[in-house]
N, C-alpha and C positions, 0 to 999 in steps of 0.2 A: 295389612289392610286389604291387599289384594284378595286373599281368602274370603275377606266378607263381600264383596264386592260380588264375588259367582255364587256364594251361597245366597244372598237377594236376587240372583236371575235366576237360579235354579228354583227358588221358592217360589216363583213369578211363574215360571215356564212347567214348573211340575203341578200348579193349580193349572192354569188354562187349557192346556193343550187337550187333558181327558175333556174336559167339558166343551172343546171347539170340536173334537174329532165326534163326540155324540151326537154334534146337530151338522157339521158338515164335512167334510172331504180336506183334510189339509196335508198339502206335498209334503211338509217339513217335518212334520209331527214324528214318523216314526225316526229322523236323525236325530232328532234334538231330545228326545228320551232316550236314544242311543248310547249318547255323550252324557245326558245326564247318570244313566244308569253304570255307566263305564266309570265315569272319572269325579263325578261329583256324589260321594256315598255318604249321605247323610237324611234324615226324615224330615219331609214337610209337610206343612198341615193345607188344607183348602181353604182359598180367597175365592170372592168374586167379583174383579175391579170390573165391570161391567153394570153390577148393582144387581137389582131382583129381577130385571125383565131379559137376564142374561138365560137365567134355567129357574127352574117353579121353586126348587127344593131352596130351604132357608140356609145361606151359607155359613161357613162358620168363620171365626176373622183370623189372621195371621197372628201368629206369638212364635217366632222363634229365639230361639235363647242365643243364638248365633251370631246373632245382627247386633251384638255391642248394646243390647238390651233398648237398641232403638226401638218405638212400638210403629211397626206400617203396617196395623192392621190394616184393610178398608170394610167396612159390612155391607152390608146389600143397600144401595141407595146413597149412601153417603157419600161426603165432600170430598176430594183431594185430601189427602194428609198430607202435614203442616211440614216440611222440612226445614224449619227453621235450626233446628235444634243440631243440627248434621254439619259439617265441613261441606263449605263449596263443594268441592269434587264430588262429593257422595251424593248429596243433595241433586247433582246436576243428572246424575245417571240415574240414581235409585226414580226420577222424575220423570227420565226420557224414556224408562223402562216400562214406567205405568201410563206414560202418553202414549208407546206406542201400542200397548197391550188395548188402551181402551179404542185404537182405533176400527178392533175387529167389530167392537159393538155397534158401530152403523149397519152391520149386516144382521137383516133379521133371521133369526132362527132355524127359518124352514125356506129359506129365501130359495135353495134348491130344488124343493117341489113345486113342480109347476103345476099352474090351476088347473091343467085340464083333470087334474086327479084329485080336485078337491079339497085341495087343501089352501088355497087362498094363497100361494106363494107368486112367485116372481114367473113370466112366461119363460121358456127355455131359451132363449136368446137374452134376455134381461140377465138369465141364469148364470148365462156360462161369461156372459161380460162382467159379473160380478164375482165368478169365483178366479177370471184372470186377475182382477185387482187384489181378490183376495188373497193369493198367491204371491202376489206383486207382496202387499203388506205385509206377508208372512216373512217371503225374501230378508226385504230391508230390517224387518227388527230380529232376523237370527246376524247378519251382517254387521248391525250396530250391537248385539250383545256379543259377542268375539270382540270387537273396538274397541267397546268403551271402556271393558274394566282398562285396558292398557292403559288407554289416553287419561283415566282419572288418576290412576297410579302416578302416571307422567306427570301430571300436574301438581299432586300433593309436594307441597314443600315440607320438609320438617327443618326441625335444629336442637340445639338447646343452648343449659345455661351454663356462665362461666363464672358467675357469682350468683348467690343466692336473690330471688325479686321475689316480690306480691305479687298476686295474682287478684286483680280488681275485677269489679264488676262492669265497669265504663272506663274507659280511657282517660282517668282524669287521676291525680292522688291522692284529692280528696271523697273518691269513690266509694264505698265498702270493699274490706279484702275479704276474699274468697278463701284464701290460702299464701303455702309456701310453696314454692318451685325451688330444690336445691341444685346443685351442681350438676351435669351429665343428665337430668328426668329430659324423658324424648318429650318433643314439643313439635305438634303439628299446626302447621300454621293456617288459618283463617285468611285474614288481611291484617292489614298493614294501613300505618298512618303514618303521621310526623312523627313524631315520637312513641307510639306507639303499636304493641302487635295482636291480632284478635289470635290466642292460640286453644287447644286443646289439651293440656298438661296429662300424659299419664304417669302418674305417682310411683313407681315400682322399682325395683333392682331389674337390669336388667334379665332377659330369659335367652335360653337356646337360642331358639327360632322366635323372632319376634311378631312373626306370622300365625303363630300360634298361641291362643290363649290358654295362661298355666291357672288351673282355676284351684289349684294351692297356695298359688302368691297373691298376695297379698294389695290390690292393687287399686290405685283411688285416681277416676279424671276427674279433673277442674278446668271450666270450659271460660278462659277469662280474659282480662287484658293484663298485660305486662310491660315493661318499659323496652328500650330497644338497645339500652345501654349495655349488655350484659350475653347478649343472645346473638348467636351463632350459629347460622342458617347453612344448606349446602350451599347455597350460593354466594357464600363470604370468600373472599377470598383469604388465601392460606387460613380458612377455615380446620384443617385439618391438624393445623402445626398449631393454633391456639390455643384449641381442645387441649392434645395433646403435653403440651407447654404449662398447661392448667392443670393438668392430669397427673403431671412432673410434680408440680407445688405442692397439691394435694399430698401425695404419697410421701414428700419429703415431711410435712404436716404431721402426718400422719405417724410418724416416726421419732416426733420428738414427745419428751416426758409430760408434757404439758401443752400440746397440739391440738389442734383444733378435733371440737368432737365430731365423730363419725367421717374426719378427713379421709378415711382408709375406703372407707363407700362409697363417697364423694370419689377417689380417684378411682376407683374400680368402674363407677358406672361411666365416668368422662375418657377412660381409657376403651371403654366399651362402643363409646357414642362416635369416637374415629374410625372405628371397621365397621359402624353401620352405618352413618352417614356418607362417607367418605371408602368407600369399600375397592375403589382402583388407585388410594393413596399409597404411597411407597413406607408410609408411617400404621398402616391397614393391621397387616400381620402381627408387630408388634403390640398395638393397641390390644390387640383379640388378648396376646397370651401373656402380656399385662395385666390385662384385667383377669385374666381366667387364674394366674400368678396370685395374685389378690385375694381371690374368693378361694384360691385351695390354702392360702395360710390362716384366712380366717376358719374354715371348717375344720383345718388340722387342729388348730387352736382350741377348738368344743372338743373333737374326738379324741385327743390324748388329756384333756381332764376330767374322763371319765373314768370309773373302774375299770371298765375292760380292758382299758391302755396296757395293761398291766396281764395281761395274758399272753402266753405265750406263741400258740396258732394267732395266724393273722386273721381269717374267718371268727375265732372268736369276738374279734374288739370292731366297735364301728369303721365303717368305710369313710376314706373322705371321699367327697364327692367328683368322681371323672368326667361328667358329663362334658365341661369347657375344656378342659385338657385334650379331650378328642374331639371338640371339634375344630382348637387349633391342629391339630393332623388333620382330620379332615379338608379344611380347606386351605392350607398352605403346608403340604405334603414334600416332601423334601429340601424343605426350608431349615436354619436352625430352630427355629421357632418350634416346627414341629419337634423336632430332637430333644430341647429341652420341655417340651412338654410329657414327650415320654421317659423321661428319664422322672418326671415327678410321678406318673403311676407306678415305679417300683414301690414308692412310699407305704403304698395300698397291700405289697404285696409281703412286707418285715412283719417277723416275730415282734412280739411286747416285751416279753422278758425270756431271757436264753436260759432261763434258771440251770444255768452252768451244763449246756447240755450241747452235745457239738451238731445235731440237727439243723439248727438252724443258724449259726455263724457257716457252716457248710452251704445250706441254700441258699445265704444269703450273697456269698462271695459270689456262687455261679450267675447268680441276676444279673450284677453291677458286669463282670467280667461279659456276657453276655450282649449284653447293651453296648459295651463297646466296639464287637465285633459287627454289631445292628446299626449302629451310629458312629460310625468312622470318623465323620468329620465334626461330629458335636462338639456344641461349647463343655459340654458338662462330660467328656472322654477324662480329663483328669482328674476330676473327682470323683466318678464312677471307677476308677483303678485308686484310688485311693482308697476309696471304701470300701474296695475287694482287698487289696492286701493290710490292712487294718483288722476285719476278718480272717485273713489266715493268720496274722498275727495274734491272737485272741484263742485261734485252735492249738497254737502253741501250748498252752497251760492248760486248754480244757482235756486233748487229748490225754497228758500226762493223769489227770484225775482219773480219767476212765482207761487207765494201766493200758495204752497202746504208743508207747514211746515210738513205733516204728512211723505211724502216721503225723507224730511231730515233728520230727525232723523231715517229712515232706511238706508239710504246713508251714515250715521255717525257712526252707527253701524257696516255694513258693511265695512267702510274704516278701523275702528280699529280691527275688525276681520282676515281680510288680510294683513294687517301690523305685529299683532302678530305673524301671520304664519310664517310671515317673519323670525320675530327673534326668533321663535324657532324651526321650521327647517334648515333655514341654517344661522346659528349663525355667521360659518365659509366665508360667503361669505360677501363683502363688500357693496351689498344692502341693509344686516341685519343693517347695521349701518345709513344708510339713512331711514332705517324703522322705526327705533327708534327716528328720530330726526321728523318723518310725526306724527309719535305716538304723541310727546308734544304739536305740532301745535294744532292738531283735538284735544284731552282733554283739553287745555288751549284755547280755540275757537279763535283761530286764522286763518283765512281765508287761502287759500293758493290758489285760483284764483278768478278774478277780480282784481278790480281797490284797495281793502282794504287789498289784497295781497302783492303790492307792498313796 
């Protein structure tokens, strides 16, 4: 929300400023195109909140696609727009922005020409008392556009839901429903009542960055009322562990044969809604790469029931999606969290089918063995050596096809060298126990890929 917020004072400050520096002298103007041109890089079109006796030429009215499809056009002459349609917060700046902006229009035009030249303006004592105030007013509204967006930010409450609600039209149940709000949809909140809450529902799966609008997702607000039974605000207490808690349910849901539908989305986005609401929770971290956890088995799920699953380069077959995966490392960077997040982009980086060829059980062992050296203390160390000596166990029989017995018996070696590791670093973990049973296969030379595997 914060982004929209400066792109409405930019869209505000990038109309007036040419049109106030045409007709008089303003201190501010060249810092505030400064900053604008520096840090706020996007196009905007000319307003004239001032109306037609601002400058002669017919203005053209605001439409930026930016601003949440809100329309603040003003045209030349016209009322105040209506901000009804807005969140308090927004409403209250997007209004203090064009109150202060309209306050330059007390000053006329040419008010710096003084009459004795003819031009009908203000005497030069009149002159310069008006361009101090001018000044003055310029001051305070570059002053309050740095403030406000923070303090609206500050203000904005969100939350969401932990069971599914209606979304009415009036606070009542025999209202009209607008809609559904499910599990985890962000919810910004309006006001509040007895029983109920005036919110902002946007409809969508989580994004990246939520500050950013992804204009390929898919994304529906419903601006309504809801009950208050259900909804979980930052300001709930152990808000964070509910979510969470709920999030739990979900996925466990989501995992039985006959589970609630689309529970797996439901906890993905409720898992998602504790590292954005809740982002100094000690449950933060986890939530992130839960949910990210979530959304990489659902897209593994599409990409390996495709054809291309089934090729052998990795570049040939679909990518699952990394974007959440890094940006759990991103933001909780030598955490486990991050560890096991990287240890799921290896998944990205497997053959389809080894169509019996040692290339690829070769690269593959190097990845896993790799990663362990990268992530020392990861949860996923003895699975990642598992599934490197699993692979040299595998190059056992491939090498033999490709007549280099010399390089099996180093494949043989090494599989039972990484299997050991297995069982005797971490004895405690339940791969120690499949390491053991890889261990009898490769000493009692029992194949464990091909066709004498089966």
């Amino acid at each position: 929300m914060i982004s929209h917020l400066y792109r409405a004072t930019a869209s505000f400050l990038s109309a007036i400023l040419p049109k106030v520096q045409d007709r008089q002298p303003n201190p501010l103007g060249p810092a505030v195109k400064s900053v604008l041109d520096n840090s706020l890089p996007f196009n905007v079109l000319e307003a004239s909140p001032c109306g037609s006796r601002f400058y002669s030429q017919s203005p053209r009215v605001i439409s930026h696609n930016s601003l949440e499809n809100n329309n603040l056009g003003i045209s030349a002459g016209a009322a105040p727009p209506n901000f009804s349609h807005l969140t308090l917060s927004r409403s209250r700046f997007y209004a203090q922005i064009i109150e202060s902006i309209r306050s330059f229009c007390h000053f006329s035009a040419n008010f710096l020409i003084p009459i004795d030249r003819g031009e009908g303006g203000d005497t030069p004592t009149k002159s310069k008392s008006r361009l101090q105030a001018s000044s003055f007013l310029a001051t305070a509204l570059w002053i309050s556009l740095l403030g406000l967006p923070n303090l609206a930010h500050a203000q904005a409450q969100r939350g969401t839901l932990v069971h599914e609600e209606s979304i009415r039209v009036s606070p009542s149940a025999d209202s009209a429903k607008l809609g559904e709000a499910g599990r985890g949809h962000e919810l910004v909140i309006i006001e509040t009542s007895r029983d109920w809450t005036h919110v902002e529902a946007i409809l969508r799966n989580p994004t990246r960055d939520e500050d950013q609008d992804d204009e390929d997702s898919d994304t529906k607000t419903i601006t309504g009322w809801v009950r208050n039974n259900a909804l979980v605000s930052m300001s709930t207490p152990n808000g964070d562990k509910i979510i969470f808690g709920e999030a739990v349910s979900s996925e466990d849901e989501a995992s039985r044969r006959r589970g609630r539908r689309d529970a797996a989305q439901d906890a993905m986005r409720l898992y998602y809604r504790v590292y954005d609401l809740f982002p100094t929770s000690p449950l933060a971290a986890e939530g992130l790469y839960r949910a990210a956890d979530i959304r990489w088995q659902i897209d593994r799920a599409d990409v390996m029931t495709r054809p291309s699953a089934r090729e052998r380069e990795a570049y040939m077959r679909g990518q699952i999606d990394e974007e959440w995966m890094k940006l759990v490392m991103k933001k909780y960077p030598g955490t486990k969290w991050a560890d096991l997040a990287a240890f799921h982009l290896i998944e990205n980086k497997l053959c389809g089918d080894w169509q019996a060829a040692s290339k690829c059980p070769e690269k593959e062992s190097d990845l896993y063995e790799k990663y362990v050296k990268e992530h020392a203390q990861s949860p996923a160390d003895a699975e990642a050596l598992y599934d490197a000596a699993w692979r040299q166990s595998a190059l056992i029989e491939i090498y033999k096809t490709e007549a280099n017995l010399k390089k099996s018996e180093v494949a043989k070696s090494r599989a039972i060298e990484l299997a050991q590791r297995i069982v005797s670093d971490y004895s405690q973990s339940p791969w120690s126990l499949r390491a053991q049973d890889l261990l009898f296969y490769i000493q009692q030379g029992v194949p464990t890929y091909g066709n004498a595997s089966n």
